[in-house]
Backbone bond lengths (Angstrom), bond angles and torsions (degrees), N, CA, C in turn:
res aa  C-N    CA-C-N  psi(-1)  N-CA   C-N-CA  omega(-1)  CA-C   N-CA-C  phi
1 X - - - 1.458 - - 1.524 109.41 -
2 X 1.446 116.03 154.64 1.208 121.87 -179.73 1.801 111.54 -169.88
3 X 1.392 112.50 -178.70 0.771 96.32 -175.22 1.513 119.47 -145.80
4 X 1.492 136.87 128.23 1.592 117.27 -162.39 1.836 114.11 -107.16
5 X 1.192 130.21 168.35 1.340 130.32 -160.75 1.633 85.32 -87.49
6 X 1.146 107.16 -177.48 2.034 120.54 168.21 1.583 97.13 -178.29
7 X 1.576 93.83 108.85 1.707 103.45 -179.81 1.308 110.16 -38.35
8 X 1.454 125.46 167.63 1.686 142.51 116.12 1.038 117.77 -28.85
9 X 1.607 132.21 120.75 1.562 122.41 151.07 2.036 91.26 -90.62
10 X 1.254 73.60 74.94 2.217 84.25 163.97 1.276 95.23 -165.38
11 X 1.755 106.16 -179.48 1.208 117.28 134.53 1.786 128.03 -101.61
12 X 2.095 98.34 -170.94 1.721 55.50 -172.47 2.061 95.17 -103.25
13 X 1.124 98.08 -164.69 1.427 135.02 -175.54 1.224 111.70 -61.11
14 X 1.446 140.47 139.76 1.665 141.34 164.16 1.807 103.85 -23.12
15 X 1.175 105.56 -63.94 1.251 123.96 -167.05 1.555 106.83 -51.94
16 X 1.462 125.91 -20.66 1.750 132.11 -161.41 1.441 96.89 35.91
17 X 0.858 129.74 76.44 1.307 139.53 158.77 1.825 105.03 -141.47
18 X 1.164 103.37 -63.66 1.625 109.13 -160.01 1.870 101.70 -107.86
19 X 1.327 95.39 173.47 1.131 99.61 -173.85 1.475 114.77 -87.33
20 X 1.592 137.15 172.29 1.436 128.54 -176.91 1.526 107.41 -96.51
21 X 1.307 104.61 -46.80 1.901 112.10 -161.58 2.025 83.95 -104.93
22 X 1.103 123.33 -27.81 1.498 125.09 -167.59 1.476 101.63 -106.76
23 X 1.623 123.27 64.17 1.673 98.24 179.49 1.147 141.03 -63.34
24 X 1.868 119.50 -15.66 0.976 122.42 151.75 1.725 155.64 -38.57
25 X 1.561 85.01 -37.63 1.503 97.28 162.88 1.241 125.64 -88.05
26 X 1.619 108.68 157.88 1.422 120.95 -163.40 1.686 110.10 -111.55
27 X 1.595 115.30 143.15 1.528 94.45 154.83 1.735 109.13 -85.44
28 X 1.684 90.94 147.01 1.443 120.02 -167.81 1.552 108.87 -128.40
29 X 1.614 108.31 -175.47 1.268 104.53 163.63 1.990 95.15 -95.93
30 X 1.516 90.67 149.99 1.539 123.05 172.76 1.454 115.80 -112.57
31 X 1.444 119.50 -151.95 1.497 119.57 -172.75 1.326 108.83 -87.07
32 X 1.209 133.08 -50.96 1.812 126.63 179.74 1.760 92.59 -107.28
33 X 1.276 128.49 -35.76 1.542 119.29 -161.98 1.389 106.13 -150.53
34 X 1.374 124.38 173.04 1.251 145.79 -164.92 1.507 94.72 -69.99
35 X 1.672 115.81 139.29 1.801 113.00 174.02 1.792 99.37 -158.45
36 X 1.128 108.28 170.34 1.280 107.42 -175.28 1.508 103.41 -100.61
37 X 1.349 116.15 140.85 1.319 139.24 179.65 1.660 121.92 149.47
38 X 1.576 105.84 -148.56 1.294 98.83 -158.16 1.805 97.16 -132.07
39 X 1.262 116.20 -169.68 1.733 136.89 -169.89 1.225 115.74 -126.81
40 X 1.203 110.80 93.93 1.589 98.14 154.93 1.534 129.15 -97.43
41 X 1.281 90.95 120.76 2.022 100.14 -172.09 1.643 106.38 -94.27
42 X 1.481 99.75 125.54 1.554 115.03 170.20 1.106 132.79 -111.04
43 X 1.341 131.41 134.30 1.120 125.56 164.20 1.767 108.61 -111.40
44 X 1.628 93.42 139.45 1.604 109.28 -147.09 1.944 89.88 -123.51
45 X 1.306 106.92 128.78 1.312 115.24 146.01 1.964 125.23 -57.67
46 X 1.075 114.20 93.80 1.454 98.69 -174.74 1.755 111.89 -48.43
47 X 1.127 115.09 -52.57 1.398 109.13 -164.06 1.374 115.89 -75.34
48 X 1.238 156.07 14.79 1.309 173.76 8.97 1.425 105.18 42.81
49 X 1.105 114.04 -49.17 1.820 104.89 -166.11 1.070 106.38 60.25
50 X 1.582 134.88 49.92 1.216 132.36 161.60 1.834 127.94 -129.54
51 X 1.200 116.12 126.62 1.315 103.99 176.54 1.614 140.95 -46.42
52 X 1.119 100.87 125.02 1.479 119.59 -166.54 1.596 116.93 -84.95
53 X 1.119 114.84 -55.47 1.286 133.61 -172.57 1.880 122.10 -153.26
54 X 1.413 117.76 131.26 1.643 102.06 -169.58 1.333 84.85 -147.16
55 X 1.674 105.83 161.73 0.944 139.62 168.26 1.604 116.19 -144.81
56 X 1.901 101.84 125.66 1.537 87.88 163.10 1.516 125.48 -138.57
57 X 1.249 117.64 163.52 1.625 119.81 -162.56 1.249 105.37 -143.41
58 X 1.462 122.48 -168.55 1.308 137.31 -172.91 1.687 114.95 -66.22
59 X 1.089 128.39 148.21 1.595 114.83 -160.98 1.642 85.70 -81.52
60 X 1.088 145.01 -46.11 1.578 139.22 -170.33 1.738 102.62 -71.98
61 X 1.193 120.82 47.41 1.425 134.10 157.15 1.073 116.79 -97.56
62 X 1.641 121.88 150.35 1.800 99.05 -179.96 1.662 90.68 -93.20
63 X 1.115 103.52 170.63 1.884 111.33 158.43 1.417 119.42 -65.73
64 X 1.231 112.11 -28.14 1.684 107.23 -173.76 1.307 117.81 -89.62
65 X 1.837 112.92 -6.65 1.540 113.27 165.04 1.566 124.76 -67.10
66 X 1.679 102.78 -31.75 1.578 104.98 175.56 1.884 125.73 -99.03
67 X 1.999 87.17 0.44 1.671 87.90 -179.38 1.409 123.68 -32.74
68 X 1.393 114.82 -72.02 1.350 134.58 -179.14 1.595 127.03 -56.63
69 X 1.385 97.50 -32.25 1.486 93.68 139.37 1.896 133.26 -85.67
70 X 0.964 108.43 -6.95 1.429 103.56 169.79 1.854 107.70 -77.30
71 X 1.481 104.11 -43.39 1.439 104.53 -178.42 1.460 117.23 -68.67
72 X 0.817 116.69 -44.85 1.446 125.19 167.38 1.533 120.01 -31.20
73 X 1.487 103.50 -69.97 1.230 122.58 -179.20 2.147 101.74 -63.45
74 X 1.236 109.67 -42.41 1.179 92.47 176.18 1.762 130.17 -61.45
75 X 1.251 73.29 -36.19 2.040 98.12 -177.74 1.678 91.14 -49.15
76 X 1.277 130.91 -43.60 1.281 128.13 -147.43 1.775 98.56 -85.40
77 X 1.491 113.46 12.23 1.377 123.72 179.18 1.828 117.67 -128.47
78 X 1.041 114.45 -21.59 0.991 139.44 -164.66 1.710 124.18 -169.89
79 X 1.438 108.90 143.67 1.838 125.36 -167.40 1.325 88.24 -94.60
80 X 1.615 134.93 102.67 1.421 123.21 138.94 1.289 140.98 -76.62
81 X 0.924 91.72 123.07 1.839 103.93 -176.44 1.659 111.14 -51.33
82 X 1.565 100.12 -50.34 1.618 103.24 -173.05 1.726 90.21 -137.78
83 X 1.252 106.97 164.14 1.648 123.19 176.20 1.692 93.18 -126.93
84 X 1.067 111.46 129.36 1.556 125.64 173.06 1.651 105.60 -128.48
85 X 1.348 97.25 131.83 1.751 109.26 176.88 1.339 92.22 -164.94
86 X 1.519 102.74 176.66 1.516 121.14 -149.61 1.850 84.62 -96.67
87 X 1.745 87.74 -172.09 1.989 81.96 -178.33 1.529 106.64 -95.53
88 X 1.635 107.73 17.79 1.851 99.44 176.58 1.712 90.64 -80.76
89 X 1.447 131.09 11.94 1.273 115.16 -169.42 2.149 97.52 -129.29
90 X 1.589 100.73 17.74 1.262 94.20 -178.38 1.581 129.85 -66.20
91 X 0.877 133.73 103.46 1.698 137.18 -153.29 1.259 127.63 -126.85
92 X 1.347 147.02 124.16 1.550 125.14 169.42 1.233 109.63 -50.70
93 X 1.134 122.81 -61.21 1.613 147.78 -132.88 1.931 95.02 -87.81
94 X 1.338 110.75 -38.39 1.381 109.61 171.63 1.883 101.73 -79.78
95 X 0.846 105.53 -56.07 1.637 89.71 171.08 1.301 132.81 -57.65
96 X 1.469 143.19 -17.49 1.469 166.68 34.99 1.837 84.96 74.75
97 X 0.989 114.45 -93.17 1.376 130.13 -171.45 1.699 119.75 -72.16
98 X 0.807 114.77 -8.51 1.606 119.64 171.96 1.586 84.57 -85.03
99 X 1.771 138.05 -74.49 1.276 137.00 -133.09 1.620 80.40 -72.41
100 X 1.233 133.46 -56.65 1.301 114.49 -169.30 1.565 127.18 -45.77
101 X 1.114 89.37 -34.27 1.670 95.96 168.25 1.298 130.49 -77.02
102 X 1.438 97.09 -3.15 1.964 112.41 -179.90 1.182 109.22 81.25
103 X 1.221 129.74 17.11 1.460 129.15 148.82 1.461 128.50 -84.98
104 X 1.343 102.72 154.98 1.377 95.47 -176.61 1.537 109.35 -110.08
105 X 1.397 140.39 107.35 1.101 143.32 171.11 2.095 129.75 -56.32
106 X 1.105 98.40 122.91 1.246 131.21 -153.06 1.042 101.86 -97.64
107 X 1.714 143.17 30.17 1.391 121.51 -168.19 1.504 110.71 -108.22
108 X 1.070 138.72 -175.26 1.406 146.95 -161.79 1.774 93.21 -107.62
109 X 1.352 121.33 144.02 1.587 107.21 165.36 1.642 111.60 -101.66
110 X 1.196 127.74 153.81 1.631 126.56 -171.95 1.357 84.19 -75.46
111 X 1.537 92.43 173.28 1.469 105.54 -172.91 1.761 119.20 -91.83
112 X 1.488 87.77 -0.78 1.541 101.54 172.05 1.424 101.26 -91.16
113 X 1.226 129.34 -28.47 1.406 105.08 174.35 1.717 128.52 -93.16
114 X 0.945 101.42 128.15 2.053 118.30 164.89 1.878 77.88 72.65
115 X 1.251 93.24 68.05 1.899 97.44 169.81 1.750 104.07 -72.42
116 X 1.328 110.00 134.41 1.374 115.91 173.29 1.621 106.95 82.57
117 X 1.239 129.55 7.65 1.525 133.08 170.22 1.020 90.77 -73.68
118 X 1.537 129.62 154.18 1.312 134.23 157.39 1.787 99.65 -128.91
119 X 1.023 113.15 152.82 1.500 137.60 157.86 1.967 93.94 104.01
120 X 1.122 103.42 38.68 1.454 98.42 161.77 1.840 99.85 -139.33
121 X 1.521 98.22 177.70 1.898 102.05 -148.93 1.667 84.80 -83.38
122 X 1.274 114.39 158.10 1.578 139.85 162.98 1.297 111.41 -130.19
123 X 1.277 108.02 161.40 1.758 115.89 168.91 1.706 79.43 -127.94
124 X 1.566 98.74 148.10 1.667 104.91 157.98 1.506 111.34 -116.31
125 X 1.382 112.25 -173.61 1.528 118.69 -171.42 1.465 117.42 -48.86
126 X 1.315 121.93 -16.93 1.857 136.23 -153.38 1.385 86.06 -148.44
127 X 1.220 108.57 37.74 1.810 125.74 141.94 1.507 96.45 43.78
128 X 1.498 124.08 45.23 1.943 115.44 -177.29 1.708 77.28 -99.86
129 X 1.312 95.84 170.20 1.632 115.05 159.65 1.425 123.06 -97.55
130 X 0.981 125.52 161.96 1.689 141.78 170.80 0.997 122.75 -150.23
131 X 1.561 116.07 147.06 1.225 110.61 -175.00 1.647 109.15 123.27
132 X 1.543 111.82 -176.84 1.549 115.83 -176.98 1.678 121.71 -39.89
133 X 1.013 123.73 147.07 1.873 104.79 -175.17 1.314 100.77 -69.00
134 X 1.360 131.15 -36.33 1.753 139.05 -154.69 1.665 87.80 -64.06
135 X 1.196 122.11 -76.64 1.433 128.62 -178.70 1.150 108.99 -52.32
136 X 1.238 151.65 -17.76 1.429 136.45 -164.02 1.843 100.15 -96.65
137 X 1.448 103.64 -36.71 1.287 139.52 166.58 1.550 108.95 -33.03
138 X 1.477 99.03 -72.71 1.652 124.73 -165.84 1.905 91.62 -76.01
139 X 0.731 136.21 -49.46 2.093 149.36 -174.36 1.602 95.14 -55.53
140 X 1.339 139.85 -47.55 1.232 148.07 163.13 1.540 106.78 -26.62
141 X 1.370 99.89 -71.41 1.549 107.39 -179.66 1.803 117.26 -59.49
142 X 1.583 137.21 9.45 1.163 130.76 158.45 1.060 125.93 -65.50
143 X 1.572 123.00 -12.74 1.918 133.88 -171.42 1.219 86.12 -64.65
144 X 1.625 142.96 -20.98 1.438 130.23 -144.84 1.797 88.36 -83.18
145 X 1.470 129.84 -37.47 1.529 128.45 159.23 1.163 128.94 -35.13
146 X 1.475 98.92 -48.80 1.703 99.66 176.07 1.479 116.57 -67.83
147 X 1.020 100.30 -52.31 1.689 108.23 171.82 1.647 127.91 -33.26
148 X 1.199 91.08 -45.51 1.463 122.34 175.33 1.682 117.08 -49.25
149 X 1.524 87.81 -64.67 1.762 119.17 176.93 1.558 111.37 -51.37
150 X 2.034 108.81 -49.11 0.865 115.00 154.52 1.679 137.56 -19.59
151 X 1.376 97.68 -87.35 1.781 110.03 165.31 0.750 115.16 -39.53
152 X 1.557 137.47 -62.04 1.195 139.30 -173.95 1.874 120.43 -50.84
153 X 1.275 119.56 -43.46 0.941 147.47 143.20 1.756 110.14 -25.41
154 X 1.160 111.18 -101.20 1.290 138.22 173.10 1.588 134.67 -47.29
155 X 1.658 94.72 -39.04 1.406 102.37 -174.18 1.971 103.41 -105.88
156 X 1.307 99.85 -25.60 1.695 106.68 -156.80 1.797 91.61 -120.21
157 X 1.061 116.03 21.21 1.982 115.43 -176.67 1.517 99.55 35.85
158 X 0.907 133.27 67.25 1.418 125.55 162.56 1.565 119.08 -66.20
159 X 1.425 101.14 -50.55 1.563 98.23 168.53 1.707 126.36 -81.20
160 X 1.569 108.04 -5.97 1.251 102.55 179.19 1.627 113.57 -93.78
161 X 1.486 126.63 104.89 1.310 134.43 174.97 1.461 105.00 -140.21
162 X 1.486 81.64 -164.48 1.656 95.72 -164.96 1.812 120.27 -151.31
163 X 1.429 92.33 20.70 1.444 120.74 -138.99 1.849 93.02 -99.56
164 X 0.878 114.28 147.96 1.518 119.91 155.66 1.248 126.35 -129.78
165 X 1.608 116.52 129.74 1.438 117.23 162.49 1.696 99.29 116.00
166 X 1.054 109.04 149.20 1.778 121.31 -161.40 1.764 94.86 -63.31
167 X 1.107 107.40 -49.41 1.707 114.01 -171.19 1.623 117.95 -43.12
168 X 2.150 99.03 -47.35 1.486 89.08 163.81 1.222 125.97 -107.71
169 X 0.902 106.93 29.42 1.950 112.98 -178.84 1.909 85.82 -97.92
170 X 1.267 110.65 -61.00 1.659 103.37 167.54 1.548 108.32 -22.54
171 X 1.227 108.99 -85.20 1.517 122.91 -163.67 2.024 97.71 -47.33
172 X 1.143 90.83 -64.03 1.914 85.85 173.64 1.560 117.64 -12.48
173 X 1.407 89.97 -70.11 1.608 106.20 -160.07 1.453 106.11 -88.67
174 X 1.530 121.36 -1.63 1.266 128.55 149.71 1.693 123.69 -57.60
175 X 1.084 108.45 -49.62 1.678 147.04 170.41 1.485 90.71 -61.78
176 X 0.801 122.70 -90.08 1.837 127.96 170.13 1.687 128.24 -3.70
177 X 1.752 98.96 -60.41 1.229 118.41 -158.57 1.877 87.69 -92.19
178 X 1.401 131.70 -7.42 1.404 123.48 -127.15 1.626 71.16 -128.27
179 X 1.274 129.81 -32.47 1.511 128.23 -154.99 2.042 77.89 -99.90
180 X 1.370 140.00 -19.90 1.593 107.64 175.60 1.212 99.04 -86.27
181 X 1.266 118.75 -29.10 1.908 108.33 172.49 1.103 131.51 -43.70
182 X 1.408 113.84 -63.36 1.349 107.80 145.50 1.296 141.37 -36.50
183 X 1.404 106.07 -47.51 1.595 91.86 171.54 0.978 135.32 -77.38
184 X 1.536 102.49 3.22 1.900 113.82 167.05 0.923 92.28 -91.91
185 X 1.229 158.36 -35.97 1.556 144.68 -167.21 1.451 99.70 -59.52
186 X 1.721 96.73 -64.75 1.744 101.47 -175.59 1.487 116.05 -48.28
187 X 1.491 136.27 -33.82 1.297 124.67 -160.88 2.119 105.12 -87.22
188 X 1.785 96.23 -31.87 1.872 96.86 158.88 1.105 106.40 -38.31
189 X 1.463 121.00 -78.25 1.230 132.88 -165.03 1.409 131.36 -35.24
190 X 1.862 98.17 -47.15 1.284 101.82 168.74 1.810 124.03 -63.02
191 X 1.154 99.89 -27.08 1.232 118.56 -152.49 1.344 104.83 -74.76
192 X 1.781 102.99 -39.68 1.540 104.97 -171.77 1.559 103.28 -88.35
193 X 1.872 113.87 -17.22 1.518 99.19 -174.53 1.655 109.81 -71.34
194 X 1.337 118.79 -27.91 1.153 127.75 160.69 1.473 130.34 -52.64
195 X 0.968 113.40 -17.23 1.615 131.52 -172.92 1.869 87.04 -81.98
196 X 1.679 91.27 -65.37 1.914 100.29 -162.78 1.454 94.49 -47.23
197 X 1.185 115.08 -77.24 1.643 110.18 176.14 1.414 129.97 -10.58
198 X 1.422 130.17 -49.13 1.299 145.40 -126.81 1.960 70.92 -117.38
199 X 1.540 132.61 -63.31 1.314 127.64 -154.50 1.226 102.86 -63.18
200 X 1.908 122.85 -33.29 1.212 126.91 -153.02 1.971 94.61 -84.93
201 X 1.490 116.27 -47.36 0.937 115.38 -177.81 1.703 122.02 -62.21
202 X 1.498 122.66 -14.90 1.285 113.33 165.93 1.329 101.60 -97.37
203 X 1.179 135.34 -37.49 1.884 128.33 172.03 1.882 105.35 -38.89
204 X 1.152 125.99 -36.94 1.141 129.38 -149.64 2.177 94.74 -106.98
C-alpha cells in the first residue's frame, strides 16, 4: 500500500493552509515540496499490479491514520500473504493487524525507531534495503505501486482535472482506478478469445 499526491484545481487560501475556490483541500506533502491537494491511498495486488482497495482524503493526512482501514477493506477482497509499504506507514497497530490476518508485514522501520537493533528491515537515504534477505527480497516487489500510480497518472489522467472538493476528486479517481480495470479485463479477454481461436483453428 501506498499512497500518491493529486493537485488542487485552486489556489491556496490567506491562511496557506486551505484551499480558496477548493476549501476542502489541504496543503500536504507532494513530490519535491508541500502543495495543496489531496491522497489517494492504494492497496495494490503486486502480481497483477492492480488496485485492490483505495481511499482518498485531504493531502495534510498522515498515511498511517487510514492504513488499517485501507487493509481491512482490502482483506475483504483478497487473502494477503504479506502487506508491503514504505516506512511513512511504520506502525505497531498496523503491524498488529496485518499478523492477525496472517500476513506478514513488510515495512521498513524509521530510523528513530529500535535505533541500533539489527536484524530488522531499513531503507537508507539512496533508498537500498537492509536487513533479513526474506524481507529485503519481498520490499523489492513494492515498485509494483509506483507503477500503478504511474498509469493512473499517465495513462487514465488522474492528475489532470478540474474538479473541486473531496466528493469529486473521489469519484475522479474512482473513474480513474475503474477505467485500468477494465482495461485489464479487456486485454484477458482478448487474450483468451485469441487463445479459443488459435485451439479451434488447429483442432479443425
Amino acid at each position: 500500500m501506498d499512497s500518491t499526491f493529486i493537485k488542487a484545481y485552486s489556489r491556496r487560501n490567506l491562511d496557506n493552509r486551505t484551499g480558496y475556490s477548493d476549501i476542502e483541500s489541504r496543503v500536504g506533502r507532494a513530490v519535491k515540496a508541500k502543495d495543496l491537494g489531496y491522497r489517494l491511498h492504494l492497496a495494490v495486488d503486486v502480481k497483477s499490479e492492480l488496485p485492490v482497495a483505495m481511499i482518498v482524503v485531504s493531502a495534510n493526512e498522515n498515511e498511517k491514520k487510514h492504513s488499517i482501514s485501507l487493509f481491512k477493506k482490502a482483506s475483504e477482497y483478497v487473502k494477503p500473504k504479506k502487506l508491503l509499504a514504505d516506512s511513512q506507514y511504520s506502525a505497531n497497530n498496523l503491524r498488529e493487524t496485518a499478523l492477525e490476518s496472517g500476513a506478514l508485514p513488510v515495512i521498513p522501520y524509521r530510523k528513530s525507531q529500535f535505533e541500533g537493533v539489527r536484524g530488522i528491515l531499513r531503507i537508507d537515504r539512496k533508498f537500498r534495503s537492509h536487513g533479513p534477505e526474506k524481507f529485503k527480497v519481498a520490499y523489492r516487489k513494492r515498485v509494483a505501486i509506483e507503477r500503478v500510480f504511474s498509469r493512473l497518472k499517465n495513462l487514465a489522467s488522474l492528475s489532470q482535472h478540474s474538479l473541486r472538493g473531496l466528493g469529486k476528486i473521489t469519484f475522479h479517481s474512482q473513474i480513474c482506478v475503474l477505467i485500468m480495470l477494465l482495461t485489464a479485463e479487456a486485454a484477458v479477454n482478448t487474450h483468451n478469445n485469441e487463445k479459443s481461436r488459435s485451439i479451434r483453428y488447429f483442432a479443425n
